[in-house]
C-alpha positions as a printed NumPy array, in Angstrom:
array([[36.085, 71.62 , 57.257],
       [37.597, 73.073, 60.229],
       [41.107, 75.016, 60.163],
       [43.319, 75.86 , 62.897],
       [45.304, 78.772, 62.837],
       [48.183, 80.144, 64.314],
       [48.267, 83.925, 63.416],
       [51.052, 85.631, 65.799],
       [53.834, 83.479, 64.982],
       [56.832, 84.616, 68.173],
       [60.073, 83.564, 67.619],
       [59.934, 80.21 , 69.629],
       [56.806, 79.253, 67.392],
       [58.796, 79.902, 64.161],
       [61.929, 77.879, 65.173],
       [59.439, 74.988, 66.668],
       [58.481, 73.739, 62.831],
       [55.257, 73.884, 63.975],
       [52.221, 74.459, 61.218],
       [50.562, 77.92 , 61.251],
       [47.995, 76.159, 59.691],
       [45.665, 73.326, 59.821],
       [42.863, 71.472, 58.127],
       [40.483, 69.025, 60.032],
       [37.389, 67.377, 58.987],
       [35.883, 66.975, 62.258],
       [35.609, 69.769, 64.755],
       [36.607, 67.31 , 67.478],
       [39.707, 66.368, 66.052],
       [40.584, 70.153, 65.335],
       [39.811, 71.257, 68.839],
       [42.096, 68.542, 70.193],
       [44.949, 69.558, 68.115],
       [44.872, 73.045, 69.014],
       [44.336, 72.653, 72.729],
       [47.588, 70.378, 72.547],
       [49.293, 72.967, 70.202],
       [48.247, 75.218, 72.994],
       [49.424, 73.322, 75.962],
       [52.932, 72.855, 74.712],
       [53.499, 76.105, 73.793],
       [52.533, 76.901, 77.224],
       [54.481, 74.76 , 78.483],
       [57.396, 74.335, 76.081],
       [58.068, 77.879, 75.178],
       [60.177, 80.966, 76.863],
       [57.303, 81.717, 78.729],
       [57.202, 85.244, 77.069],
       [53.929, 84.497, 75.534],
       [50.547, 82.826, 76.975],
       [48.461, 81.275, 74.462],
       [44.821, 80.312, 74.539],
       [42.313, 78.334, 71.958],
       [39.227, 80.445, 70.419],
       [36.87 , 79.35 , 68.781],
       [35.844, 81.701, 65.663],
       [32.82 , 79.875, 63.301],
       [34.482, 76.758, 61.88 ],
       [38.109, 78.236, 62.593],
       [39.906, 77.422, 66.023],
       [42.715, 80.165, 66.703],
       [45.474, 79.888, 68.703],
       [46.119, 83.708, 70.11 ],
       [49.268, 85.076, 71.761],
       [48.841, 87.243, 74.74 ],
       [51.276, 88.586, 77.279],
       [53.808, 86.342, 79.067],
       [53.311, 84.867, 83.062]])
């Protein structure tokens, strides 16, 4: 089992109605979500906010760091 996780939620993530969470039985399939999760919130978002995929043992986090 594989989760994805979203733990620094900023205010555009919260109003998106986005997950913080997810559950994945294949890594694959988890990676891919949160490298799209990543890539619209990069793209879709105020721009305050970079975020970036990590990989951490079975989990895949999706971290918040400073803006462009």
């Amino acid at each position: 089992m594989y989760k994805v996780t979203v733990p620094q939620q900023c205010g555009c993530f919260r109003r998106s109605g986005k997950d913080a969470e997810s559950v994945f039985d294949d890594k694959d399939a988890a990676l891919m979500h949160a490298t799209e999760m990543a890539e619209m919130m990069n793209d879709n978002f105020c721009q305050k906010h970079m975020f970036n995929v990590v990989e951490d043992g079975n989990n895949l986090v999706v971290l918040m760091g400073a803006g462009r």
